[in-house]
Every structure is written in C-alpha cells, then in structure tokens.
C-alpha positions as CSV (number, residue, x, y, z in Angstrom):
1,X,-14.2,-54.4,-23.9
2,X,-14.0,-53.5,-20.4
3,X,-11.1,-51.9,-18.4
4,X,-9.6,-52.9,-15.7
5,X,-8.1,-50.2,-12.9
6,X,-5.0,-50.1,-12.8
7,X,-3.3,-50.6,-9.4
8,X,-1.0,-48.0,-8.3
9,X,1.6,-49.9,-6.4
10,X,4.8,-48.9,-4.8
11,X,7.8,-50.1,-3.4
12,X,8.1,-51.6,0.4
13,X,11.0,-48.2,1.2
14,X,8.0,-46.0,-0.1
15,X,5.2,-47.5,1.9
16,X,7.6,-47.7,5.2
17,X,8.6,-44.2,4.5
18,X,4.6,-43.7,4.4
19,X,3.9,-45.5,7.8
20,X,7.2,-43.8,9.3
21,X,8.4,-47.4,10.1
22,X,12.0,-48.7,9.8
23,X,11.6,-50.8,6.5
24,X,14.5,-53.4,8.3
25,X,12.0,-54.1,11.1
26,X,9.1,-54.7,9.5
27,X,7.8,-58.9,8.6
28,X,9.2,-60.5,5.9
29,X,6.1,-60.2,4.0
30,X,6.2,-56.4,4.0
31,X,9.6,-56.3,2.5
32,X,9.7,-58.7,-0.2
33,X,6.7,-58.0,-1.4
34,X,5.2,-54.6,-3.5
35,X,2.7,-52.5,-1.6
36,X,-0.7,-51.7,-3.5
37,X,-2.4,-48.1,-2.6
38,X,-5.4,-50.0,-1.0
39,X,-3.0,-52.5,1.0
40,X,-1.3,-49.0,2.3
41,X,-4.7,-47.6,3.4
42,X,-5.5,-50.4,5.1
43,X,-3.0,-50.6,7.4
44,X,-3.0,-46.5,7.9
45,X,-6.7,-47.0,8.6
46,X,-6.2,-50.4,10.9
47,X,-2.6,-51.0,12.2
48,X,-2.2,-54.9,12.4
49,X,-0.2,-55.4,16.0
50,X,3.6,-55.2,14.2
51,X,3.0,-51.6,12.9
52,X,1.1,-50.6,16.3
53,X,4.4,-52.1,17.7
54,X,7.0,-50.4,15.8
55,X,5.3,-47.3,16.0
56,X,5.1,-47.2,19.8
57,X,9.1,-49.2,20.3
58,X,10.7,-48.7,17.3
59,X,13.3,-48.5,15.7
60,X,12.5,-45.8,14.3
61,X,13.8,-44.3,11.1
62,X,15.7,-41.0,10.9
63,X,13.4,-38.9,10.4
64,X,11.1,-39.9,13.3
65,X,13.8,-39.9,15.9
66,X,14.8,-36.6,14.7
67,X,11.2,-35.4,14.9
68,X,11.0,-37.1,18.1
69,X,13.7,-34.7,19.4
70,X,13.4,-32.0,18.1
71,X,16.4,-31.7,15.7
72,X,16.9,-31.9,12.1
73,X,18.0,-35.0,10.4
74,X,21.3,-32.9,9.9
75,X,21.6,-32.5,13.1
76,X,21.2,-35.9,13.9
77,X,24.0,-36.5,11.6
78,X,26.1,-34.2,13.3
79,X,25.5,-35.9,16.9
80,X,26.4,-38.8,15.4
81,X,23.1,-40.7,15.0
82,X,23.1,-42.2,12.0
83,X,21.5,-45.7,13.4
84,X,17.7,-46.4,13.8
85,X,16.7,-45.5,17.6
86,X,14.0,-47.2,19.7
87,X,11.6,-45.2,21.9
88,X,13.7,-46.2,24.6
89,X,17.3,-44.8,23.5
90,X,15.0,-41.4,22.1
91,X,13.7,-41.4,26.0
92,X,17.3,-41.5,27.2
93,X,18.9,-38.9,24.7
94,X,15.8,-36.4,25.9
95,X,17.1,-37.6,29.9
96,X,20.3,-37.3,29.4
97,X,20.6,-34.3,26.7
98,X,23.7,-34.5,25.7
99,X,25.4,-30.9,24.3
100,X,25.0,-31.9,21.3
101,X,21.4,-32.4,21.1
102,X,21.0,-29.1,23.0
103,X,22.7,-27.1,20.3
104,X,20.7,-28.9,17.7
105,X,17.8,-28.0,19.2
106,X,18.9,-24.6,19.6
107,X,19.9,-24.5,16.0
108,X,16.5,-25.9,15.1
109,X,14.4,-22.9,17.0
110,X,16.5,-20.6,15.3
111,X,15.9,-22.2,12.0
112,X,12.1,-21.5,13.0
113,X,12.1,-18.3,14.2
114,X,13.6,-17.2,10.9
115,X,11.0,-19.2,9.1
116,X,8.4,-17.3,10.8
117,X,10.1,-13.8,10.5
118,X,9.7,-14.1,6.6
119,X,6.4,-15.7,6.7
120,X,5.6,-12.7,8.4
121,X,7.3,-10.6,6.3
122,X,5.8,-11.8,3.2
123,X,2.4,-11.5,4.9
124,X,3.0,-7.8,5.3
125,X,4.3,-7.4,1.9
126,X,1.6,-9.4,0.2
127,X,-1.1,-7.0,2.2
128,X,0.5,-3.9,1.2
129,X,0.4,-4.9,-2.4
130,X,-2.9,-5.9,-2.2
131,X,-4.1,-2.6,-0.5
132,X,-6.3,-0.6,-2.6
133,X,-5.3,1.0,-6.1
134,X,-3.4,4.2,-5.6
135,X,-4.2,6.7,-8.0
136,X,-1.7,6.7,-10.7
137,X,0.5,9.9,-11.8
C-alpha cells in the first residue's frame, strides 16, 4: 500500500493575504478556486503579469496601504480609509498629507519608540540576570 501526500491547501482570502493582494482584484480563477501550498510557491517564486500588476497598482488591501504609509491599520480606520487604495491614491495621501495621516504617523513612531524602550529594557534586565552567580548569604 503506498501513500499518497497529502496536499495542504488553503483558501483563496488566505493565499491573497499571503501575496498581500486584494482578493476582489485578483482573476476569476484565483478566487473560485482553492490554493495548493505548491500553486502559492509558485506564484511567490514567479509572479504571472496580474500579481506583478496588482502589486505595483493595486488595490491594495489594508494592510499594505497602511504599511505603505506608515500608519496602523487603526489608524487607517480612524482617517477614514476603510476602502482598498491603488498606488496612485497611496502617492497622493503621502503628497497631500492630510492631518490626519500626520498624527497617525506620529502616533505610530511613538508606538515604536516605546517598543524599543522595553526591548531595551528587557535586554538590560535579561544581562543583569544572566551576570555571573553572586555568592549567596
């Protein structure tokens, strides 16, 4: 009796989410269909011209646009974003910098510097309790 792999598959949400594509503008054929591991790995590995596409114009999903500027996906929320953007509309956002965006961006290099004040912090603390054994009383 011989086994046969069994093919990990996933949904076409996973594998967009995967490709940071906007499922709703991808063919057809992509979203009626299930995505196997190998089919994903493939197109990571050599983009046919709709994925080069909608990774250079868009839309984009949420969390790419918010990468794309800098803000959280909370943040884009709050600004009012809650639509796919195209490269184009990111590229006009960043021109035009609305005071919202600039406060979200503000908000997010806060959020970081935090991040990096306990990272360092825990660094620190981590060495000091890894320093050698004291002697004991």
């Amino acid at each position: 009796m011989t086994s046969h792999p069994n093919t990990q598959t996933m949904k076409p949400a996973t594998a967009a989410k995967k490709l940071g594509v906007y499922l709703q503008a991808t063919p057809a054929e992509f979203r009626e269909g299930l995505v196997t591991r190998g089919e994903l790995n493939a197109l990571q590995a050599d983009p046919p011209e709709w994925l080069r596409d909608l990774r250079r114009d868009g839309p984009h999903p949420r969390p790419v646009v918010a990468a794309k500027l800098g803000v959280s996906i909370s943040g884009l929320a709050r600004g009012g974003v809650t639509e796919a953007l195209t490269t184009e509309q990111i590229d006009a956002l960043k021109r035009d910098e609305p005071g919202w965006l600039r406060q979200e961006r503000a908000t997010q290099a806060e959020v970081r510097r935090e991040a990096a004040r306990l990272r360092e912090l825990r660094e620190k603390n981590a060495a000091r309790d890894a320093g050698p054994d004291r002697p004991r009383s």
